[in-house]
N, C-alpha and C positions, 0 to 999 in steps of 0.2 A: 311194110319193111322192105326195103331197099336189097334185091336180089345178091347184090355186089357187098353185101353188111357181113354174111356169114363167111365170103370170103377172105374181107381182112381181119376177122376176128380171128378163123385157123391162123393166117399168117403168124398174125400177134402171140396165139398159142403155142404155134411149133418155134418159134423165135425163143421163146421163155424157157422152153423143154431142153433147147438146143443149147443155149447155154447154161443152164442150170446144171442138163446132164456134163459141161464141159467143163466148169468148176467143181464139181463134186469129185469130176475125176481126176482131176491134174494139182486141186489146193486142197492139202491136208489139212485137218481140224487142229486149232489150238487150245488143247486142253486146259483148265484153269488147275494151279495146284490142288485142290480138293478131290481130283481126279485122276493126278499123275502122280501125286505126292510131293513134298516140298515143303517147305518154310515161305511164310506172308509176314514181313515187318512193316509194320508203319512208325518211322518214326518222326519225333518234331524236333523243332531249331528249337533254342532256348537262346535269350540276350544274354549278351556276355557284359562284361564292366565295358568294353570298350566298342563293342560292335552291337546293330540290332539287327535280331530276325526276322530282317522283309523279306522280300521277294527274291532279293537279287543275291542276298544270305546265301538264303535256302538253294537257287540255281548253284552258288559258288560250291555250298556243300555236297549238292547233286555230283557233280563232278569228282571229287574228292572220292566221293562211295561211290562211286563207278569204279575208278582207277582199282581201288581198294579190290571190290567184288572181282574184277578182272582179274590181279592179280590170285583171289585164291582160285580160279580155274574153273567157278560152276559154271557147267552147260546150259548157255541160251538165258542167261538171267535177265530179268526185268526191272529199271530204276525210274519209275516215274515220280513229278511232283503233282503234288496232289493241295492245292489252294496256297495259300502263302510263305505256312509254317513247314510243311507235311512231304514226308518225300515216302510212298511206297517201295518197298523192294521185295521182290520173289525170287526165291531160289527153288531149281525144282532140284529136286535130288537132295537136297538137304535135310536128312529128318532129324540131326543133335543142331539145335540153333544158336546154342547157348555157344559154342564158338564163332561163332558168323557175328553173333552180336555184338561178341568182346571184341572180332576186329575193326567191323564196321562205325561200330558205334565211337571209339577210341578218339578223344580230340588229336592226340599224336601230334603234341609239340616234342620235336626232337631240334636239340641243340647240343655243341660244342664247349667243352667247356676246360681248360688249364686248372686243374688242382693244384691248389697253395699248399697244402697241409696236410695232414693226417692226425687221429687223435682216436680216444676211446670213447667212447658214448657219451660218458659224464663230463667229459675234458670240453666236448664239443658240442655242446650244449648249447650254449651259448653265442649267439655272433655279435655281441656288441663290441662295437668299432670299424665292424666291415661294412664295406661300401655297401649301397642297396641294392646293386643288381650280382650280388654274390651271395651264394647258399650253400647250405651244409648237408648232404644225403647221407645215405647211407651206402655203405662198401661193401661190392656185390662179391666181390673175391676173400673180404674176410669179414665175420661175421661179428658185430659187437663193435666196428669200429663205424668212424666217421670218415668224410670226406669233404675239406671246404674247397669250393670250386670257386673258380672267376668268374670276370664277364665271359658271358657265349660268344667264343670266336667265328661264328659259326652257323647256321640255322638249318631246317631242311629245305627252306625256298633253293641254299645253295646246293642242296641233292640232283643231282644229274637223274642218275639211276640205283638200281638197290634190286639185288638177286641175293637168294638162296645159293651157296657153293659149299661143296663136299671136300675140305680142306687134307686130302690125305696125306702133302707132304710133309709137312709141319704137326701132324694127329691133332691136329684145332678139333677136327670134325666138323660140323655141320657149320658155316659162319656166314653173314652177311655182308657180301662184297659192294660199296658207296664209289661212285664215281659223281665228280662235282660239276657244274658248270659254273662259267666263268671266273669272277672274285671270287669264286666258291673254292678253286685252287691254289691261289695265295693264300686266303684266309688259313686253311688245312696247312699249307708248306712253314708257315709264318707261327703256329702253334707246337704243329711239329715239333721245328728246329727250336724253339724255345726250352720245349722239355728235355729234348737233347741234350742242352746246354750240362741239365744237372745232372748230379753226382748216383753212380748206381745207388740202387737199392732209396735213393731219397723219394719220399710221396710227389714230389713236385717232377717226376720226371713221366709222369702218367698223363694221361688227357682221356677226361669222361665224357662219355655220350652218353646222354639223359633223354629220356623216353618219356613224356608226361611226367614229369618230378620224379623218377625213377631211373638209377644209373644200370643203365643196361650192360655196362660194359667199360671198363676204364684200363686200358693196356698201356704198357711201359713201354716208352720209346726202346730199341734196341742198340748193340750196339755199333750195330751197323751205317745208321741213321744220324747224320754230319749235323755237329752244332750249328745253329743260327741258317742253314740252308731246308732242314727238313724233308719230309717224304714227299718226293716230286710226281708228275703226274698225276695229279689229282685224283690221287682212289686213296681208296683205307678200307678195309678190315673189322668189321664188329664179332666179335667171339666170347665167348660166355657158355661155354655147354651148352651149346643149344640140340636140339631134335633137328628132327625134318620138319614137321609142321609147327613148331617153334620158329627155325628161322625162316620159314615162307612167311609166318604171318607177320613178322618183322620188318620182312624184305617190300611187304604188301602196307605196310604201313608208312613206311618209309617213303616209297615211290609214291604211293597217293600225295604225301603232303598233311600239312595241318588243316582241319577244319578249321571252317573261319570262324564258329559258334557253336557249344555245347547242343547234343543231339541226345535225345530222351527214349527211349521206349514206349510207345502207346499202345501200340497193339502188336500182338503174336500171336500165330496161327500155327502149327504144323500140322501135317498129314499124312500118315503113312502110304508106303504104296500098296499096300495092301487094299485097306478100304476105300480108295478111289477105283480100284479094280472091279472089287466087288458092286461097286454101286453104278459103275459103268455095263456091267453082264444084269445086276437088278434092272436095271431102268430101260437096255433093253429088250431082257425078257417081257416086260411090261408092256413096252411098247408095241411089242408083235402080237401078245396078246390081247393087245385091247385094241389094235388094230383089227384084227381077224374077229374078237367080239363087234367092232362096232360093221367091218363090212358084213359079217353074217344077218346083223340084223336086219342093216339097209336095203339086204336085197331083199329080206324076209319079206318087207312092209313095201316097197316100191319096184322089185321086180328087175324090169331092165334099167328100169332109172336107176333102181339100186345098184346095180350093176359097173354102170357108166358113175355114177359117183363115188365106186370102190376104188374106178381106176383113178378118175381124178383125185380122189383123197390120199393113191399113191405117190400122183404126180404134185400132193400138195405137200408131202412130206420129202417129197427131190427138190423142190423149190427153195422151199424152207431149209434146209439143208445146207443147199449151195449158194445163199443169199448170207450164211451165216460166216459161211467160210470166204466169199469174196468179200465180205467187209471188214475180214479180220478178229471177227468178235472170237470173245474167251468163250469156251463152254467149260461153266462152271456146273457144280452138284443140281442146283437149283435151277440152273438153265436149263440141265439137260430135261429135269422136271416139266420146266415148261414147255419142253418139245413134245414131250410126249403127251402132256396137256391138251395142246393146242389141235394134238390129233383130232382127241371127241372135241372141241371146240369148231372144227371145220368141219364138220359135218352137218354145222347149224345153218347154215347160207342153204346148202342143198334141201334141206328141210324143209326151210321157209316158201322157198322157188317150189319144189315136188307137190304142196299142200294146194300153193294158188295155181299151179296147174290143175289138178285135178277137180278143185270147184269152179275153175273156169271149164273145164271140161263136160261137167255138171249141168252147166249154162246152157251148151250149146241143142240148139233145135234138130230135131229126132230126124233124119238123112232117112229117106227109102230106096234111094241110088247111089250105093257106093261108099267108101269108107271115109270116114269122116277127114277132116286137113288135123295131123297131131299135132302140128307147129304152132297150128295160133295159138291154141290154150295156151304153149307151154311158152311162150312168146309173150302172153298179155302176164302170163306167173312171173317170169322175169319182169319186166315193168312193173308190178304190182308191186311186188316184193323188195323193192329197189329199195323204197322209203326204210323200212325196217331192216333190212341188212345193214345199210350203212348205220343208219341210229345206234345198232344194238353194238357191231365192233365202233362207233366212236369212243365210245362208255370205256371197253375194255384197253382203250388207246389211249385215253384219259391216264386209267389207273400205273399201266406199262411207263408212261412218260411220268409220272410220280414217283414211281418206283427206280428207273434211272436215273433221276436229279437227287431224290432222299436218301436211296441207299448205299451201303456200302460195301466192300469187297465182293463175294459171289454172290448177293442178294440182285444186285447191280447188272447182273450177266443176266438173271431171269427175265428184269424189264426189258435187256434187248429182245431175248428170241421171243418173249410172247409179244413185244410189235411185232416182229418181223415173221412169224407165225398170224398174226389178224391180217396183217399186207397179204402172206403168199394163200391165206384161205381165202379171202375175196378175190384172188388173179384164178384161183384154182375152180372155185362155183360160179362165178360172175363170166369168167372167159373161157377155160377148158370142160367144165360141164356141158354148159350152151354148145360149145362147140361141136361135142360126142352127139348129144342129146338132141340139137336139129340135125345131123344128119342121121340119127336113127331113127328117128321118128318121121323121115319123110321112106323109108325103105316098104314097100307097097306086105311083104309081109308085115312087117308093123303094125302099119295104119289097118291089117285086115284085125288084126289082135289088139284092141287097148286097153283089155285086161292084163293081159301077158304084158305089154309095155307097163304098167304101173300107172297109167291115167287111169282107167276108169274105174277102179274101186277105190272107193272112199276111205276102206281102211274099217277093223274093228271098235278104232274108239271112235271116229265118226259116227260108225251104223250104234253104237250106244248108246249115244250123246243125241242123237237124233231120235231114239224110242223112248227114251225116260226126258229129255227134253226138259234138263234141272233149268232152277231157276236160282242161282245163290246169292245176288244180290237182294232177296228178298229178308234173306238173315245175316245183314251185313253185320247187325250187333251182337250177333252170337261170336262170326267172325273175329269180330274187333277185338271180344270178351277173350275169346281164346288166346289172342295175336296177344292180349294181355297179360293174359296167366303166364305165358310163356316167358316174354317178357320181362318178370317179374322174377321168375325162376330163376332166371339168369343173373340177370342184379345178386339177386340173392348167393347165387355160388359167387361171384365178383366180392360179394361184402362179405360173407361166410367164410368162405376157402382164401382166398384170397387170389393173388397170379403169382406165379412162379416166373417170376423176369429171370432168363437168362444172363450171362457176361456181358453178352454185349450191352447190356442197359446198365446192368448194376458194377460195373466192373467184379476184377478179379482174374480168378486161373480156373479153367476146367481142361482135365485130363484122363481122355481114355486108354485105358489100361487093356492089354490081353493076354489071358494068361494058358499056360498050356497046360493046366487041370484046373476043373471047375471050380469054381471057387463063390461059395457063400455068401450072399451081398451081409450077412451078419458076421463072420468073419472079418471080410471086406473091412467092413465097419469098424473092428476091432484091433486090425492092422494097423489102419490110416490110424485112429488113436494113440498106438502103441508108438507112430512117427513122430508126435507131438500134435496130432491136428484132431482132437476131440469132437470139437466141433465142426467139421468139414462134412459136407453135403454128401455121402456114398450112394450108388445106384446100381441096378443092374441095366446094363445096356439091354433089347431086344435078342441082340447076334450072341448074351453072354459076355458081352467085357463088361467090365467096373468101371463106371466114369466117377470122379472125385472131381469134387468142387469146392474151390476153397479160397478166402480174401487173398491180398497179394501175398503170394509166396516165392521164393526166388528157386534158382535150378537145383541148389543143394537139398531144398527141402523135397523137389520134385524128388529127388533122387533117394532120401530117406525114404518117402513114403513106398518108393518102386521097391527098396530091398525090403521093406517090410512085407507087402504085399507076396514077395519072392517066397517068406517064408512058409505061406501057405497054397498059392498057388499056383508053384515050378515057375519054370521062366516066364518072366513079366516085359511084354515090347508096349511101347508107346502108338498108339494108332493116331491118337489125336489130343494135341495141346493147345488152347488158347488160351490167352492171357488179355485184358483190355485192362489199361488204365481206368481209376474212377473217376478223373475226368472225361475221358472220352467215352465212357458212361455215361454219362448226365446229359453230354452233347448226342448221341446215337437217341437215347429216351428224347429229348425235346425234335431232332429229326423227325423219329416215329409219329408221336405226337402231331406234329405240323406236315405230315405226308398224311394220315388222316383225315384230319382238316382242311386239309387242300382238297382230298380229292372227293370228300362230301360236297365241299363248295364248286368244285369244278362242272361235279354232275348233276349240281341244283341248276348250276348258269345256261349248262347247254343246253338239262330236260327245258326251262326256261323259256329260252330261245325256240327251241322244237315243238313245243306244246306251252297248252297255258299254266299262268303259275302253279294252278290247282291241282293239275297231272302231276306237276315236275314235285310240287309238293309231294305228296302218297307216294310216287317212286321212292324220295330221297329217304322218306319216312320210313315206307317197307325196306330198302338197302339199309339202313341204320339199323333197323330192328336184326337184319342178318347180321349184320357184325359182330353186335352185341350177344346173339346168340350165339354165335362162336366161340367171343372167349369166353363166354358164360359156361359153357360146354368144357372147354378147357381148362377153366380153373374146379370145379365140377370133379373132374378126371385129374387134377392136381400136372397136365402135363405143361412142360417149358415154353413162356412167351418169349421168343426170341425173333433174331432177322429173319428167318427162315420163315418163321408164323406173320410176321409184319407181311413179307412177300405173299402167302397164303391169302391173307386180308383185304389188302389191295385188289389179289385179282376176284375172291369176294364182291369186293366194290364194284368194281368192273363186271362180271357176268352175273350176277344176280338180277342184277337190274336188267336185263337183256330181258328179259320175257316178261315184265314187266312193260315195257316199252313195245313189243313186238304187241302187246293186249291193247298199249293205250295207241299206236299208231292207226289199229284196225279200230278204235272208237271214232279215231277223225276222221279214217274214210270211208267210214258207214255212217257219219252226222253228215258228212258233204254229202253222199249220195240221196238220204232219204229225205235232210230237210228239215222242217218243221212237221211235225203229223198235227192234220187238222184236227183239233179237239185237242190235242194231245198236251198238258202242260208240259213245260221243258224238263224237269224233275222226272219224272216217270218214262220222259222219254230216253231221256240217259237212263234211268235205270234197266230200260231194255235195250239200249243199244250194247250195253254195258257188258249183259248176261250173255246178248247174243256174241259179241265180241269174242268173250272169255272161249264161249262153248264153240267159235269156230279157230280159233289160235292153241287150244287142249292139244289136239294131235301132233302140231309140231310139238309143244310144251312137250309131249312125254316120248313120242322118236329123239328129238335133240337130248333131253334129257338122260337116254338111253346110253344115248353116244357116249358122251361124255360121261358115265358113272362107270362104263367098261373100262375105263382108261383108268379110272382112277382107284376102281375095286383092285386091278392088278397092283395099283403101282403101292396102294396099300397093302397089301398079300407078298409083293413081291420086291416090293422098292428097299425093304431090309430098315434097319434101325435109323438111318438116317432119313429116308424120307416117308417113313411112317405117320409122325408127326405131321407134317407138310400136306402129304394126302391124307389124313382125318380132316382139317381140317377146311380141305375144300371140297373135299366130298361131302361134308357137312353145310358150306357155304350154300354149294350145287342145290341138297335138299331143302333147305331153308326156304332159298330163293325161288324155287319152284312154288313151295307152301304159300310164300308171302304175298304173292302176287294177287293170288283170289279171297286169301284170309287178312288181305290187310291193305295193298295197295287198291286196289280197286275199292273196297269200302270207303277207304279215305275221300279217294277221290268224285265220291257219288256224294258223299258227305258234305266235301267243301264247296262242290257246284251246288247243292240245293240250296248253301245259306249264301254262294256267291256267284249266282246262275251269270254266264259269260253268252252272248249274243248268238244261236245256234243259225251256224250256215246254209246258206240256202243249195239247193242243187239245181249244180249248172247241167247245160245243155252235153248231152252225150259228143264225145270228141273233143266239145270244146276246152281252153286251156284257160284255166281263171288264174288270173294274178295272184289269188291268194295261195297258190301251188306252195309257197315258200315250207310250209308246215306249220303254221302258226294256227290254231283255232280260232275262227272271229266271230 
């Protein structure tokens, strides 16, 4: 190695620290509603008779709900489009939506219009003989009668501007002050002065302004106001008893302008501030804890190297951090999840690296002068180890990049930080490990200790594994037998129990409730009935609220079931509401669906590519069989498949297969080293290359393993109702895929070489570099 190497590697390391620590300090975190609290609508264009909802629609209507939202005042709101139809909006601070909906949503055709006539209900009933672009509404000032209107002098395109005013000289109260542009001021003077014209007290001397086929307002010229010249200066007046947040939301409607095509509701989220609070002190509580479990271990088992990887796994957790926030990302519930994930998941590179040190250290010939060099072992552990770090976070890079293309709202935010958590754990072991770790290990105390450094003991599960000296590819069919039973178990809760699909697949509403005395999920139960909803889904939250799940319901019914609820227990706040369409149900399920499937076939392509079919086969094999025990497990336990659990799965798919892959990488480079054995058929020789494999890649298997169950013991202990679910089941994924590795991938793959033996490699000359380097088995 190149004297000058360890140099620019510090460089590179202190360069990453320096910035890292400089965005962490200076760029704040944006939290995702789930966290801060707020309202998530998604809603869709709809074709109109006369316009379609492309692209350029949907833009136009962007615009509209912008103006809109701005008008009513939320702080730092979000309108993005989302594919062709789909436009996102967040409000943070919004926890009643059901006003934001009815402004947003609003087509808000407002027109102009001369009143012909006046009549009584029954009189005006009828418009035959009127021209086609004249209608009859109803009369907002007296109740039972009618009002037949003209053509619209008028339109809101001719809308200038439009505010809320506090009309105190006139006792109007609250009104909406219109000012016009251009033709927009004749058109208003020319209407006007027409009503002018007529006779007091006649109907025809009014002029309505109509709000979506609603007269909002129809005031009598005065008699101040000159026939045939009208009210000049292009403003007017809308009045109507209004409020204050009546006439802003008017004044907001107004200004926006018409949508250019009907907009729908698909999905609704709220969130209280409360429970983003909470789950922001859960997660990280968790995170410190499972921090401090995974560094107490690491130093337990490697010493100073444990030591040096405590700090860099701090420094992997300032990276990761400041990598999140310089790229803007949201932290959502589920991201935040995945940061603290990705904790014990970084700690797998150091694992890998510490293990090939110490059996390269192993290696090395008995010194009678002087203290051994600690750098080369830990020098050829990094190179060694290179092949299997990268392999195992591809997998998990796979699954993240799935997850960000399939999912949707915060499910979306965990695919970022767990890439960007595999990126900053590979800068973190690959560059600032090595970095600590050669220059400690060249310090003359050191080198006098390389027990105390953590080289030269082996470790307890080595010195095991080495005295009993299993051999378990010998009862690969008891394995398989079991890998089956299990197997089967699962199915069976799948077909038995069934899944409990969340909203997001099956549409609907789910609403969590808190109430400020305990309250009975039997009770509960009897409330919601007594609201009219018999049949609705009642539960007890973990934290104590009531969550209710029920087909689509509108806000009035939300609001029945609250005061029922009320009556048994005291004050009742809303934490959390969603709603999905059942369309966008069926599209979120064939998502899911098809993120699954993609990322089985993603991880067949690559294992594929990396190894031979027959490996990538038993990997893909063993990662399936995880899955499926999971939600076998799930349904089993009757708990919710949802986005949250989809996200769970995924990263499932992703590190399961990791120590799978870390087994089958050390087959290839223990078939390269040894060869063909003379005598030896090929079959038997895999099955010991196999065993040996296994029993020298165990020790990471259960330090990494360690890591990563800290993290997630807390974040289940402590991550609260919300991400309880989420941590079962990857904490379950974790154990599985530990299990599957020896109880199933590896049998597999001993299985389908002996009926499809593939050409075993010869061993090249020490140092030399063979072309077949690529990873491929030949």
């Amino acid at each position: 190695m190149s004297p000058r190497a360890p140099l620019w590697r510090a460089l590179i390391a202190l360069a990453v620290v320096a910035a890292s620590l400089y965005f962490a300090l200076t760029t704040p975190a944006r939290l995702g509603l789930d966290l801060r609290g707020g309202t998530h609508i998604v809603l869709e264009t709809r074709d109109s008779p006369g316009t379609r909802a492309d692209s350029t629609a949907t833009d136009r209507a962007l615009e509209v709900l912008r103006q809109r939202v701005d008008a009513l005042g939320v702080a730092e709101p979000s309108l993005t489009r989302s594919g062709e139809r789909r436009v996102i909006v967040e409000l943070p601070g919004v926890h009643d939506p059901r006003e934001a909906v009815e402004v947003i949503g609003r087509t808000a055709q407002l027109s102009f219009h001369p009143v012909l006539a006046s009549a009584g209900s029954k009189e005006g009933a009828g418009d035959g003989g009127r021209a086609p672009d004249t209608r009859t509404l109803p009369d907002p000032d007296t109740p039972g009668r009618l009002l037949h209107l003209g053509s619209p002098a008028l339109t809101g395109r001719d809308v200038k501007d439009a505010k809320a005013v506090l009309d105190t000289q006139s006792g109007n109260g609250w009104t909406v002050a219109l000012s016009f542009r251009g033709s927009g001021e004749k058109a208003w003077a020319r209407v006007t002065g027409a009503a002018a014209c007529a006779a007091p007290g006649d109907a025809s001397r009014r002029v309505a302004i109509v709000l979506d086929d609603r007269v909002v307002s129809a005031p009598a010229m005065q008699q101040s106001v000159p026939c045939r010249t009208g009210i000049g200066g292009g403003s007017a007046q809308i009045s109507g008893g209004f409020g204050a947040a009546e006439a802003r939301e008017l004044a907001a409607l107004v200004k926006g302008g018409a949508l250019p095509v009907p907009v729908e509701v698909v999905e609704q989220r709220t969130v209280g501030p409360t429970l983003g609070a909470e789950a922001i002190r859960a997660s990280a509580g968790a995170a410190v804890i499972g921090l401090i479990g995974t560094a107490l271990f690491v130093i337990a088992v490697y010493r100073l190297l444990g030591v040096l990887a405590t700090v860099a796994l701090a420094l992997y957790g300032l990276i990761s951090y400041a990598a999140l926030v310089a790229l803007g990302a949201t932290l959502t519930l589920p991201g935040l999840a995945g940061f603290v994930l990705t904790i014990g998941m970084a700690v797998d590179a150091n694992v890998l690296v510490f293990e090939r040190t110490r059996e390269e250290y192993a290696r090395l010939p008995l010194r009678r002068q002087g203290p051994a060099d600690l750098r080369k072992p830990l020098h050829k552990g990094f190179g060694k180890a290179w092949s299997a770090v990268v392999d195992s976070n591809v997998t998990t890079l796979l699954a993240a990049g799935l997850l960000f293309f399939f999912a949707t709202g915060p499910v979306k935010g965990f695919g970022v930080t767990l890439s960007v958590g595999v990126a900053a754990s590979m800068v973190s072991a690959l560059v600032i490990t090595r970095v600590l770790a050669d220059w400690a290990l060249q310090r003359d105390g050191v080198r006098r200790r390389p027990g105390l450094a953590g080289v030269a003991s082996g470790g307890r599960v080595r010195a095991f594994l080495a005295r009993r000296a299993p051999r378990p590819m010998r009862r690969r069919r008891t394995w398989l037998a079991v890998s089956g039973g299990l197997l089967a178990l699962a199915v069976a809760g799948i077909g038995l129990r069934g899944l409990h699909l969340g909203v997001e697949f099956t549409g609907g509403r789910l609403v969590e409730y808190a109430t400020s005395r305990p309250l009975d999920v039997e009770k509960a139960r009897a409330a919601v009935g007594e609201a009219g909803f018999p049949r609705a889904v009642v539960q007890k939250a973990g934290d104590g609220d009531i969550v209710v799940r029920t087909g689509g319901t509108t806000d009035d019914d939300q609001r029945r079931i609250r005061t029922s609820l009320e009556a048994h227990g005291g004050t009742v706040t809303v934490e959390r509401d969603e709603r999905i369409g059942p369309a966008l149900g069926s599209e979120l399920r064939g998502k899911a669906l098809i993120a699954l499937g993609a990322a089985v076939a993603a991880q067949l392509v690559y294992l594929s590519v990396r190894f031979r079919w027959t490996f990538a086969t038993a990997a893909v094999g063993a990662m399936v069989q995880d899955v499926l025990l999971v939600v076998g497990l799930f349904a089993w336990l009757g708990k919710p498949v949802d986005s949250v659990f989809l996200a769970a799965l995924l990263t499932v798919i992703g590190y399961s297969v990791n120590d799978t892959v870390v087994v089958f990488d050390r087959v290839r480079e223990m078939r390269r080293s040894r060869g063909r054995q003379p005598g030896a058929p090929g079959r038997a020789s895999l099955t010991s290359v196999v065993d040996d494999a296994i029993l020298q890649t165990l020790p990471r298997t259960v330090n990494t393993g360690m890591g990563v169950l800290f993290v997630l013991a807390a974040l289940t202990v402590l991550g609260g109702d919300s991400l309880a679910d989420f941590s079962l089941a990857l904490l379950a994924g974790v154990l599985f895929g530990m299990a599957s590795t020896v109880l199933t991938a590896a049998p597999i793959a001993v299985t389908l070489e002996g009926r499809s033996p593939g050409p075993v490699p010869v061993r090249t000359r020490p140092g030399a570099r063979s072309r077949r380097d690529s990873g491929a088995v030949v």
